[in-house]
C-alpha positions in Angstrom: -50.8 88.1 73.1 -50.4 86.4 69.4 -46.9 84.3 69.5 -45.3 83.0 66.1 -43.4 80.0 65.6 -39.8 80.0 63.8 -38.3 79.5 61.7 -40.7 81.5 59.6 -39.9 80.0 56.0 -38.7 76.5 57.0 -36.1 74.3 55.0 -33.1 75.2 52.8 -34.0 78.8 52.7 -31.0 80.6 53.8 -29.2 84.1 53.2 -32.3 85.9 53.8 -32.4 89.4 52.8 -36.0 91.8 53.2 -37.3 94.8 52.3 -40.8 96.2 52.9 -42.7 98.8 50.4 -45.4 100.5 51.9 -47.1 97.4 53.8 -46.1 95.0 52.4 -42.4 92.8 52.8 -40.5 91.0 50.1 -38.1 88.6 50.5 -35.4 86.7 49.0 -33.2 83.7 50.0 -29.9 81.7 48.1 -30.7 79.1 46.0 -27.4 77.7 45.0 -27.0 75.0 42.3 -30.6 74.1 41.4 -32.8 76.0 39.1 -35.4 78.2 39.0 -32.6 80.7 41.3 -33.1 82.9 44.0 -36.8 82.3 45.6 -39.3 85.4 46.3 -41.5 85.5 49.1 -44.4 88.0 49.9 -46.1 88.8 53.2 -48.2 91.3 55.0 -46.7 90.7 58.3 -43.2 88.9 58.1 -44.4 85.9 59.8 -46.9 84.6 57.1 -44.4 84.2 54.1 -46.1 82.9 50.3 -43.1 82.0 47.5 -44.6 84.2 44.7 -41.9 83.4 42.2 -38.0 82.7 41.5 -36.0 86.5 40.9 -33.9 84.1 38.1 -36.4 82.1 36.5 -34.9 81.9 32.7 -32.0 80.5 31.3 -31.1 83.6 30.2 -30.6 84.6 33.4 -29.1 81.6 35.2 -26.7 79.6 33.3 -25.3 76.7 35.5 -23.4 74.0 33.7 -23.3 70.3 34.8 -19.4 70.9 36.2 -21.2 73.4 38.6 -20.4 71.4 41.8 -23.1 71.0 44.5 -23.4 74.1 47.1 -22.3 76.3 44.1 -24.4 78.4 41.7 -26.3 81.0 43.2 -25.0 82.9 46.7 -26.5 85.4 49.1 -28.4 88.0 47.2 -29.6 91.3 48.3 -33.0 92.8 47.5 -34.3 96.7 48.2 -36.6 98.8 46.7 -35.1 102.2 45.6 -37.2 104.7 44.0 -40.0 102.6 42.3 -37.8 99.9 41.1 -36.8 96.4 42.9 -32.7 95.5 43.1 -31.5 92.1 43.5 -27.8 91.3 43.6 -26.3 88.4 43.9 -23.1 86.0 43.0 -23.3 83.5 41.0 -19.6 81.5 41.7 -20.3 79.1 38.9 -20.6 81.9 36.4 -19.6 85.3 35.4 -19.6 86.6 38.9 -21.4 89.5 40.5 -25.1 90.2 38.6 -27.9 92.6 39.2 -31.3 92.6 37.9 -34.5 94.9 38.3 -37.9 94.8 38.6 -41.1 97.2 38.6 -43.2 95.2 40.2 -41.5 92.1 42.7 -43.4 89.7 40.9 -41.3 90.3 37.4 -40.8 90.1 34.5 -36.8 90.5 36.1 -34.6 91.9 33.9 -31.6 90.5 32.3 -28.8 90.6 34.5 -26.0 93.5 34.6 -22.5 92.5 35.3 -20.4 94.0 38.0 -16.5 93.5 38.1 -16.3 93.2 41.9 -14.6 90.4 43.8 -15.7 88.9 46.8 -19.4 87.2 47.7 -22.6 88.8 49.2 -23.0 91.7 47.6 -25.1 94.4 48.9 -26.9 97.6 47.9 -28.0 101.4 49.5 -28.2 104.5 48.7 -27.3 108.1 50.0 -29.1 111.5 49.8 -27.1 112.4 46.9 -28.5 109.4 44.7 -25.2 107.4 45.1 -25.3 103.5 44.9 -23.4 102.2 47.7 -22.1 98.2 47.2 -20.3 96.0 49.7 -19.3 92.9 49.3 -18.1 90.0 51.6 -14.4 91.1 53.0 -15.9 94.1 53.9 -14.8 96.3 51.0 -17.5 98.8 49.8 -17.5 100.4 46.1 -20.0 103.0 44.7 -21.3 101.6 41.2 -23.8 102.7 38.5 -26.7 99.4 38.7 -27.5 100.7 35.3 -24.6 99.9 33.7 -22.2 98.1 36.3 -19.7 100.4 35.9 -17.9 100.5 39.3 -17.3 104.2 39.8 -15.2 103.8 42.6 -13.2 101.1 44.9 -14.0 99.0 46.1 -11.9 99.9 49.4 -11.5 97.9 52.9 -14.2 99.5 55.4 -14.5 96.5 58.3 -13.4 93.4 58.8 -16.0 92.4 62.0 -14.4 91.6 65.2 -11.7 89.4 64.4 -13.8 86.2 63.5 -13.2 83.8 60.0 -15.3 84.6 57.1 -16.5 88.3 57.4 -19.3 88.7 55.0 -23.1 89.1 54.2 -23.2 92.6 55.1 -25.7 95.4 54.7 -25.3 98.6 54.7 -28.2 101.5 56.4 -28.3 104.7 56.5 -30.2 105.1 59.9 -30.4 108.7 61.2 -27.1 110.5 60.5 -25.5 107.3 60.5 -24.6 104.3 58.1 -24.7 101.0 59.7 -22.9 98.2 58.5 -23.7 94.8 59.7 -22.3 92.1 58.8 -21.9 87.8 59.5 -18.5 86.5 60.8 -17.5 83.1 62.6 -18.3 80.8 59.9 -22.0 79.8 58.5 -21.8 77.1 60.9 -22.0 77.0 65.1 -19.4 80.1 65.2 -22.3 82.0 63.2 -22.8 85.7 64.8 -24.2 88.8 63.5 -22.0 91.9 64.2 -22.0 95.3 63.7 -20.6 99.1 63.2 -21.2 102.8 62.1 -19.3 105.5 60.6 -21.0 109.3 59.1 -20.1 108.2 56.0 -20.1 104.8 53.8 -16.9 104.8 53.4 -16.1 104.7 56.7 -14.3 105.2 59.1 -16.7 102.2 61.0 -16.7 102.5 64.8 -17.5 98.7 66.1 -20.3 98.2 68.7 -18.9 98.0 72.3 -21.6 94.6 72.7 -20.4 93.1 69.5 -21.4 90.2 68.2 -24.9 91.0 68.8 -26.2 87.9 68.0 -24.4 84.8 68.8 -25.6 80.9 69.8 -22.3 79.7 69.8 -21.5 78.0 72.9 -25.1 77.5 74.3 -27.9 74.7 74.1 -30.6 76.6 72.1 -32.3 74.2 70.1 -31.7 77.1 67.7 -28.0 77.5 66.3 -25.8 78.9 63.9 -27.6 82.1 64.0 -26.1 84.5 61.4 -26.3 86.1 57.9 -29.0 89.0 58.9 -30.9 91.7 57.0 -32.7 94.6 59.7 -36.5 95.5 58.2 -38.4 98.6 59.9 -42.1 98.3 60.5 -44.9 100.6 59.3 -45.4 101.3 63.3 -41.7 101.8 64.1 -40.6 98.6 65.4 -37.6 96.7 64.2 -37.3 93.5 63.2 -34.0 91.2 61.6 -34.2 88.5 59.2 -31.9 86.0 59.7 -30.4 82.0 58.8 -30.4 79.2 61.5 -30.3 75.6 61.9 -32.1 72.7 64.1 -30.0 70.3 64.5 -31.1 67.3 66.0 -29.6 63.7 67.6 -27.0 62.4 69.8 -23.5 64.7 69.3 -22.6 66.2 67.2 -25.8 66.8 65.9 -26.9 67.2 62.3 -29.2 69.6 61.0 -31.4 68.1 57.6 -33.4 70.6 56.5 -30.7 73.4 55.6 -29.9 76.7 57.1 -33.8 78.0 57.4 -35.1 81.3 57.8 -35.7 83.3 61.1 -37.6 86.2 62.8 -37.0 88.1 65.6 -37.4 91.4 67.1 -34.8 94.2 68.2 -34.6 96.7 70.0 -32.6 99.8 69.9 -30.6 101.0 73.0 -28.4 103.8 72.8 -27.9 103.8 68.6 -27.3 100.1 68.7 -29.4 97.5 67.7 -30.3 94.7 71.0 -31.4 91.0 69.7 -32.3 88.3 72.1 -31.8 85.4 71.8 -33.8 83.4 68.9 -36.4 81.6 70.3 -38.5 79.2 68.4 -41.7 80.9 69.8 -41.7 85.0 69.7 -44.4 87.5 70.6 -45.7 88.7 66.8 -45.2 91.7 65.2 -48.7 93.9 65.5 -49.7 93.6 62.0 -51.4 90.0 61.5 -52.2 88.5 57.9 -52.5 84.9 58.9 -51.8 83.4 54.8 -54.2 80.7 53.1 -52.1 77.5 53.0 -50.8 76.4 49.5 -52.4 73.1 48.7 -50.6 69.9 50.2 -51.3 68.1 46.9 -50.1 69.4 43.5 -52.3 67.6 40.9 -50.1 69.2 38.3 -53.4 70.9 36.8 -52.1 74.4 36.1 -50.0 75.3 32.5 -47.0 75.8 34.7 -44.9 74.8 37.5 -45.5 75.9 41.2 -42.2 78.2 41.6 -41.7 76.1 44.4 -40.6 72.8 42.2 -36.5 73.1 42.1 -34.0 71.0 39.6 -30.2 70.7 39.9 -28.9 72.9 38.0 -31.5 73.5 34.7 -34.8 72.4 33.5 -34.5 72.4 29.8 -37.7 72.5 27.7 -38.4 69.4 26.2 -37.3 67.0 29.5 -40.7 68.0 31.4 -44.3 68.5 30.0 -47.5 69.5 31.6 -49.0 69.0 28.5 -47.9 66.0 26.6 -50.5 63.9 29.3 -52.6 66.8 30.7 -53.2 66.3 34.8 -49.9 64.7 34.3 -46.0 65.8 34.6 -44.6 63.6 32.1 -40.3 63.9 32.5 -38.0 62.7 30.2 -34.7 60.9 30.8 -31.1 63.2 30.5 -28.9 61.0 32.1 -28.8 57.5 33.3 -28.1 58.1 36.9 -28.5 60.2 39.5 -25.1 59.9 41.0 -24.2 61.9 38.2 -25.0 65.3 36.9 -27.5 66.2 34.5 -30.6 63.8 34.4 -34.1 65.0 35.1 -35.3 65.6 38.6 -38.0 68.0 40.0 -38.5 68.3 43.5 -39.4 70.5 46.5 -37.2 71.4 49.7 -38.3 69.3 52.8 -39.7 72.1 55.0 -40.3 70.3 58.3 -38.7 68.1 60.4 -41.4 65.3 59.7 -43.5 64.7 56.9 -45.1 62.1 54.2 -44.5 62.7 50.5 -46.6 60.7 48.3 -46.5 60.5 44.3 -48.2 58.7 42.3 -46.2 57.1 39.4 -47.1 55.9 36.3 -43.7 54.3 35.1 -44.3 52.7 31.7 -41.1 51.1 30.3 -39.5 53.9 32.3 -37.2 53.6 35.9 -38.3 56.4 37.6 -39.3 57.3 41.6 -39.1 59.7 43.7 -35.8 60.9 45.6 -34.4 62.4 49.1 -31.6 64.2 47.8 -29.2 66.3 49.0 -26.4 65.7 46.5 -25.4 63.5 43.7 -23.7 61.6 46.4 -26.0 61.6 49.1 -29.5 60.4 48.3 -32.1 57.4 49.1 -34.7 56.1 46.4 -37.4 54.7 45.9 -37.7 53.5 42.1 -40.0 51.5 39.9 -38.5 49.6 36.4 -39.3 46.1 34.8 -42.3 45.4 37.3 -39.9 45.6 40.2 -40.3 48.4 42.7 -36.8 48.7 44.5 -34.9 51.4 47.5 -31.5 52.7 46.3 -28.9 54.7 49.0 -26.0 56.5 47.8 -23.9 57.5 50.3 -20.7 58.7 49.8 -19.0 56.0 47.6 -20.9 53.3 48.3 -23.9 52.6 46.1 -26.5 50.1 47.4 -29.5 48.7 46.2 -31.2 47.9 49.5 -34.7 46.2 48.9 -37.0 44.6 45.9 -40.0 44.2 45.2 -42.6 43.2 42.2 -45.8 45.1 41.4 -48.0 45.0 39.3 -47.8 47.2 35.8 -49.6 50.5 36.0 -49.9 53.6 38.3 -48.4 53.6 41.6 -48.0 55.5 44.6 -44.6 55.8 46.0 -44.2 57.0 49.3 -41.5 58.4 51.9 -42.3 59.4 55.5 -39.8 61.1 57.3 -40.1 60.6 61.2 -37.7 62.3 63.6 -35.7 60.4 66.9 -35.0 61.5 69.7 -31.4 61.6 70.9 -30.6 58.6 73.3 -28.0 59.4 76.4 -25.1 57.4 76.9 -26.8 55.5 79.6 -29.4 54.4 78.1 -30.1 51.2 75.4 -32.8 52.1 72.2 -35.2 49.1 71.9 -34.9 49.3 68.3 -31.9 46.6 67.6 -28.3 48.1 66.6 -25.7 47.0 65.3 -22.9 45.7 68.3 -21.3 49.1 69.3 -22.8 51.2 67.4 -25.1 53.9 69.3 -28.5 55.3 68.1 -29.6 58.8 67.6 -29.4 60.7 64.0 -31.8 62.8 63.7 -34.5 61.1 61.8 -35.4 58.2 60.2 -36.1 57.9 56.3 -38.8 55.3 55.8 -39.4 53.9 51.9 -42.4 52.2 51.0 -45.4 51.5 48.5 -48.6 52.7 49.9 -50.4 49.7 51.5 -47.5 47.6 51.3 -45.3 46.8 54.5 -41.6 49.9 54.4 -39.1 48.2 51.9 -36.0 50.3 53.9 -36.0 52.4 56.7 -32.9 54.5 56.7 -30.8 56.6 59.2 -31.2 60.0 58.2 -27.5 61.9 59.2 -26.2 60.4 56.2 -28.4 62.8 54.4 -27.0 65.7 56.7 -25.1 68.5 55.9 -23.1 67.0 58.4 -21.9 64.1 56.8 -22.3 65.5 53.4 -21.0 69.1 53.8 -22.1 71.8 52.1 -24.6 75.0 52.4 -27.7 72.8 51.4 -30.5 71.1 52.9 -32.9 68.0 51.5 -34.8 68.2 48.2 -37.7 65.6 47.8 -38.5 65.4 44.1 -39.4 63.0 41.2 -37.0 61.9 38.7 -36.6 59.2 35.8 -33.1 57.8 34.7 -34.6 55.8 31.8 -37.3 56.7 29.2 -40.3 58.9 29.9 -42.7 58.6 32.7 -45.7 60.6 34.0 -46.5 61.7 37.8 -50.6 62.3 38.6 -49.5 63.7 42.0 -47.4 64.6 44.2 -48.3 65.4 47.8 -46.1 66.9 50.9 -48.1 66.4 54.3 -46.1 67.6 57.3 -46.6 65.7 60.5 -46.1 65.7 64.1 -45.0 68.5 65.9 
């Protein structure tokens, strides 16, 4: 029996929603503050996922000023297919509010966006027999709406409000048989995460709760999966269900700290008596019956191509003119915004750490630049690794305190810059970590964050909770990127490896 391994789209991919046309499954995930928004995947099987583009890839469409505080921007979005054409909606809380765009084909061109007066978060979309466009929205209020226009036709009125939990939201409505389901996320995106649900004749209710409600909860146990929430249900061509869903693996001695993000999930359901069953979420499953193992994107990015992999993210915006593929071809040359990155708006590109361990290597050609590469997960929580003025140096920010750690000369010219993340195990109370502590202080974050210049002996190895969503809040996980807070500089390379198990 083929088994798969969760989560199936690792890292800060959370708020998943799924639909399938025909064979083939699209999916969509939050995206935040950083820019290209709202990440597309593509699969044959929904366990091989390949990101084929971002839904909001243009200014135009995404307008997120430097105020836009981190964990803002972009919230969950919806995406279904309806009669030829793709629908995405979404929030974006630093902006105008709700917006919906459409596609023909998933891969774009996306249109501009429509604007819908709705309140509330997590909008969703169906439709009835009658060609209606349902909308529900975190709450749970539900309003019918023209997506052509964004005219809200009528509503939006109070349908559910879950089981009695904080934070009601994410649902998604189905019309499954002769009934509409509405599921929704209550308990907080955090350990209280559960996925409940209800069903009335008619979207506007009246919703009669599951007697088994929530039907998918963590909270409480020692699964090395938790915070289980935020689903989407997606039928398979040969009948079987399946739900789409955010968790987290938090790691080290209590209270834990998850690094990567809320990441996305599989798992299978079942159907017993018109409700839907889910186990608990396992990090190995038995696989769906279709099978369409993926070729693996390149671990190196040469920078080779006329345009960016949609996988390469930036706080916020990417304006023309501060990054060039062509300027030095092979290279990304980037060009300095702003003067620090403890501060909005200077020029970053990175990718979201998808695994608990890995090696990113770049290699840096500085000139009379200061530029590195960064483990970010806000403007107040990062480590970096830097070259300026011949010296190659390791800067943490955490929290208030800004620290330059470590120095180093090199020589001038190209060089690689590395940062291997390795993970620790969690020590028990009764037992002392060979690696020497400070008096009192007890071992076991999650990782470790180790700096260095390949060849060259680490310059900082660095506790990795303070780059936790933990310590630094949010609904984020870690970007690793390049960036340069002075001048211009150029990047040959840049290569994720993931390592260990």
């Amino acid at each position: 029996m083929r088994t798969y391994d969760n989560p199936v789209i690792g890292g800060f991919h959370p708020d998943p929603s799924v639909c399938r046309v025909g064979e083939d499954y699209y999916l969509v995930c939050s995206s935040f503050e950083y820019f290209p928004g709202v990440p597309l995947f593509h699969s044959r099987d929904l366990v091989h996922w390949r990101q084929i583009g971002n839904v909001l890839d243009r200014p135009g469409q995404l307008e997120l000023p430097d105020d836009t505080v981190a964990s803002g921007g972009i919230y969950a979005p919806t995406l279904r297919h309806h009669e030829g054409r793709f629908y995405m909606i979404t929030t974006n809380v630093s902006g105008d509010g709700t917006l919906l765009v459409t596609a023909d084909r998933a891969e774009g061109p996306w249109s501009d966006p429509v604007w819908i007066d709705l309140p509330g978060i997590d909008p969703d979309l169906a439709w009835d027999d009658d060609g209606n466009c349902w909308c529900a929205v975190s709450g749970v209020r539900v309003a019918r709406i023209d997506p052509v226009t964004g005219r809200v036709l009528e509503g939006p009125v109070p349908v559910w409000s879950g089981t009695g939990l904080q934070h009601p939201e994410a649902p998604h409505l189905y019309r499954i048989g002769d009934w509409w389901y509405l599921m929704l996320a209550e308990g907080g995106t955090a350990c209280g995460h559960s996925v409940s649900i209800a069903r009335a004749r008619d979207p506007r209710g009246p919703y009669e709760p599951a007697p088994a409600n929530p039907v998918l909860s963590h909270s409480g146990t020692d699964l090395p999966v938790q915070s289980t929430g935020h689903a989407d249900l997606v039928q398979a061509p040969d009948g079987s269900w399946w739900m789409m869903l955010l968790a987290t693996r938090p790691r080290g001695f209590f209270p834990a700290f998850h690094v990567l993000g809320r990441e996305t999930f599989l798992t299978p359901v079942e159907w017993v008596d018109g409700w839907p069953r889910v186990g608990p979420v396992r990090e190995r499953h038995p696989a769906p019956a279709a099978w369409h193992p993926l070729e693996l994107a390149p671990e190196r990015d040469d920078f080779d191509a006329g345009h960016l992999a949609p996988y390469w993210i930036s706080p916020r915006r990417r304006p023309e003119g501060t990054w060039s593929l062509s300027e030095r071809p092979g290279w990304l040359t980037l060009h300095a915004t702003g003067d620090s990155l403890d501060r909005p708006g200077h020029t970053f590109v990175g990718r979201r750490q998808q695994h608990p361990q890995c090696r990113v290597t770049a290699r840096l050609d500085p000139g009379n630049a200061r530029a590195g590469l960064s483990v970010r997960l806000d403007e107040a929580h990062h480590y970096d690794v830097e070259v300026a003025g011949g010296e190659v140096s390791v800067v943490a920010r955490i929290g208030p305190v800004r620290q330059c750690l470590a120095r180093r000369a090199v020589p001038s010219g190209p060089v690689t810059l590395v940062v291997e993340v390795r993970t620790t195990s969690p020590v028990p109370p009764t037992v002392t970590s060979s690696r020497e502590q400070a008096p009192g202080v007890r071992p076991g974050g999650p990782d470790t964050v180790v700096l260095s210049v390949e060849g060259g002996e680490p310059l900082a190895e660095l506790d990795g909770r303070y780059l936790s969503t933990q310590v630094a809040g949010g609904f984020t996980g870690r970007v690793i990127g390049m960036y340069v807070t002075e001048g211009s500089a150029s990047f040959d390379w840049f290569a994720y490896t993931p390592s260990g198990s």
